[in-house]
RODO-2510 file (C-alpha; in nm, 4 decimals, decimal comma):
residues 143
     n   res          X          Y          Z
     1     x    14,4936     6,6362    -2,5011
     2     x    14,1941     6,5884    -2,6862
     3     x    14,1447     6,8266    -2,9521
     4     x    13,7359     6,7104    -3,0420
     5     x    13,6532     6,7472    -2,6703
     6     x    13,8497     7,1001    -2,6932
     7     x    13,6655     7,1872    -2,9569
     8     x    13,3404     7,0349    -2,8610
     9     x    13,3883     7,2300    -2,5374
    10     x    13,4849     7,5158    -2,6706
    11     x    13,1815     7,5563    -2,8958
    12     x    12,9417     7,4824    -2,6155
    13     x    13,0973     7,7936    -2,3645
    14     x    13,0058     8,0394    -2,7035
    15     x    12,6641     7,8442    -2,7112
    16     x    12,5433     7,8314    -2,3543
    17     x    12,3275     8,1633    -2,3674
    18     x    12,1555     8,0620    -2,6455
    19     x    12,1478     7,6907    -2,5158
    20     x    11,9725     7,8545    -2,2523
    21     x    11,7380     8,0542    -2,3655
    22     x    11,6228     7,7330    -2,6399
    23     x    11,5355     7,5922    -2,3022
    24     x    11,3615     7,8019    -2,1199
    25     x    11,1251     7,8414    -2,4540
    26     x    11,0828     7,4659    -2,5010
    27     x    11,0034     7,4356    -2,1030
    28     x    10,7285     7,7275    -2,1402
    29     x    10,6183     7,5690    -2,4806
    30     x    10,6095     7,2494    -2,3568
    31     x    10,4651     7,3217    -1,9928
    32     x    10,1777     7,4839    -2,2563
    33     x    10,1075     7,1736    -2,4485
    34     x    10,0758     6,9414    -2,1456
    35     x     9,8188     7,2295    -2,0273
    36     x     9,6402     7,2034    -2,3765
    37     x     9,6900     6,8315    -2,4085
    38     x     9,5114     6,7622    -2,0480
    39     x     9,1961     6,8944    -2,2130
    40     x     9,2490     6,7042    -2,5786
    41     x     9,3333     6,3876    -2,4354
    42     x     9,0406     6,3479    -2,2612
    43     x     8,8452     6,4557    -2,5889
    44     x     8,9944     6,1994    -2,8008
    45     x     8,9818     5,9147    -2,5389
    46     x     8,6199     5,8816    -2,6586
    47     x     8,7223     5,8706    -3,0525
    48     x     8,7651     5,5021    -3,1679
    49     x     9,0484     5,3613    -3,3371
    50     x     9,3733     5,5641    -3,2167
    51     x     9,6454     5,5048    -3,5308
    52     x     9,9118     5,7122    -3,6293
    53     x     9,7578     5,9077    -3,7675
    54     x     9,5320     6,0410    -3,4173
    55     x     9,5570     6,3671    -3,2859
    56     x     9,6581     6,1911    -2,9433
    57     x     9,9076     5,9998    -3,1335
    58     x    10,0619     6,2984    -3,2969
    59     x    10,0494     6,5467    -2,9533
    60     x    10,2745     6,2374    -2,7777
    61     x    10,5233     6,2265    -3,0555
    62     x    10,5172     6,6242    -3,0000
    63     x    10,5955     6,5826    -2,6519
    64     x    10,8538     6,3657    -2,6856
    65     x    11,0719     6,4984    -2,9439
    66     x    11,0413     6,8532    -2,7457
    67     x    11,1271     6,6160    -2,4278
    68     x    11,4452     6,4739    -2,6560
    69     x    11,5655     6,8329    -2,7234
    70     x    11,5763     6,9395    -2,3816
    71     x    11,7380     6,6823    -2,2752
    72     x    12,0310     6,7312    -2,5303
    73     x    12,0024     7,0586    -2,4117
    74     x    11,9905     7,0108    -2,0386
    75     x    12,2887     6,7643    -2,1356
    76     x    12,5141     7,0573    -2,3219
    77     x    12,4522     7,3341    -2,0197
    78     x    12,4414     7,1111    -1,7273
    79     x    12,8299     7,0829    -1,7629
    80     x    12,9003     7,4713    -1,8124
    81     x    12,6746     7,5761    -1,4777
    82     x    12,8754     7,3368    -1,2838
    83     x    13,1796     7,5196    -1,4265
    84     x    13,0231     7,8604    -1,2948
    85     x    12,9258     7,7221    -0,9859
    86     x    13,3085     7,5947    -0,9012
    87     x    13,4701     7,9267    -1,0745
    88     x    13,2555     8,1079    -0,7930
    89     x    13,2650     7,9160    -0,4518
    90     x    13,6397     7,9042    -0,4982
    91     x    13,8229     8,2231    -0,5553
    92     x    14,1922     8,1526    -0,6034
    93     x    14,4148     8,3361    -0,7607
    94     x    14,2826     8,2483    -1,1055
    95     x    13,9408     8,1896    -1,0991
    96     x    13,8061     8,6110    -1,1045
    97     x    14,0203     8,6063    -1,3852
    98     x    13,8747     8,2970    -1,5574
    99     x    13,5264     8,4150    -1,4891
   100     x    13,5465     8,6949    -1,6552
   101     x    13,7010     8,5497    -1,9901
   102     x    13,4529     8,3435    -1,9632
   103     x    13,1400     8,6310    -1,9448
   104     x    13,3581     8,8404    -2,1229
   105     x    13,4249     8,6296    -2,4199
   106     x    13,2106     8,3172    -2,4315
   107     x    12,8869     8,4919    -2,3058
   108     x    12,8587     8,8538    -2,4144
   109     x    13,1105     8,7657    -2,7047
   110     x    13,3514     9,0020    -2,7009
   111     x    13,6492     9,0250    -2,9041
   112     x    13,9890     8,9613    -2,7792
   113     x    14,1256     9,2669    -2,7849
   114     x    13,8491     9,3914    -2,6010
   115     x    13,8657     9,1564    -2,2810
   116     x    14,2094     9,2206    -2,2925
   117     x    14,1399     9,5664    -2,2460
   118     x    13,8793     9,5085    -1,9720
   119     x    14,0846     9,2588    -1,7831
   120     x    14,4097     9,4595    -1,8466
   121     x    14,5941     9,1336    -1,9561
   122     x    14,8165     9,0955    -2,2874
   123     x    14,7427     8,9036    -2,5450
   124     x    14,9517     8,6231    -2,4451
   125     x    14,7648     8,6335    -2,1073
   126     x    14,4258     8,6171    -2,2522
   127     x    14,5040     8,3316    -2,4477
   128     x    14,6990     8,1514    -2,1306
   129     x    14,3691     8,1792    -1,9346
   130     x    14,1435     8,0829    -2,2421
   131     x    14,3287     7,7730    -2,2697
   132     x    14,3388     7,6663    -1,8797
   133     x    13,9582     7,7720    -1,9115
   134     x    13,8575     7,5225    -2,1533
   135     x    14,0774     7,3142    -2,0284
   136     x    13,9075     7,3084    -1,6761
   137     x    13,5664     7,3068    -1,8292
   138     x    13,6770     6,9978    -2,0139
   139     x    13,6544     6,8209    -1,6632
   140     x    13,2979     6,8812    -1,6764
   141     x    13,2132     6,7348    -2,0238
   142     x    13,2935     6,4104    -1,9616
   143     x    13,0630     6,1728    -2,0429
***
């Protein structure tokens, strides 16, 4: 097994609700600046002389750096939705169980002992069904 990609996968279950809401914000700020820019590009399209150091030149590089960022971000929560979308179409025996370590834990961030209390599992459980978790979300981070 490969401990980086457990870890790497790992850190981006506890990271997906923020992951998501970084995304949301930089589509609404970014869905905003193409609304302002619209207007501003047309302004400067007049101005002579478009360097570096232009306001048109300076809103693109905006754009595309926010563009770069939600792509890495798009990239890190793509993999973790897919995971929630195969934990729910196919109930086995496992997967209610898996889904909610991985609300439980990952998402709202509770503490071991309590999902273990919530799921009525021991501790040895919880940490059987972390481990296949990750281990079936590491299917989905493969790049």
């Amino acid at each position: 097994m490969d401990k980086n990609l457990f870890r790497y996968t790992e850190k981006c279950l506890y990271g997906y609700g923020q992951n998501c809401t970084k995304l949301e914000r930089l589509r609404r700020e970014l869905s905003l600046l193409r609304l302002r820019g619209d207007v501003g590009v047309q302004d400067y399209k007049r101005v002579a002389g478009s360097g570096s150091g232009s306001p048109v030149f300076r809103f693109v590089v905006k754009l595309e750096a926010m563009e770069h960022k939600m792509n890495r971000l798009e990239q890190i929560t793509k993999p973790v939705k897919e995971l929630i979308a195969d934990l729910a179409k196919n109930p086995n025996s496992r997967n209610p169980a898996l889904m909610n370590i991985l609300v439980s834990h990952y998402f709202k961030g509770l503490q071991v002992k309590a999902v273990m209390q919530e799921s009525h599992i021991s501790k040895s459980g919880f940490y059987a069904l972390k481990y296949a978790l990750v281990r079936k979300a590491m299917r989905y981070f493969v790049f």
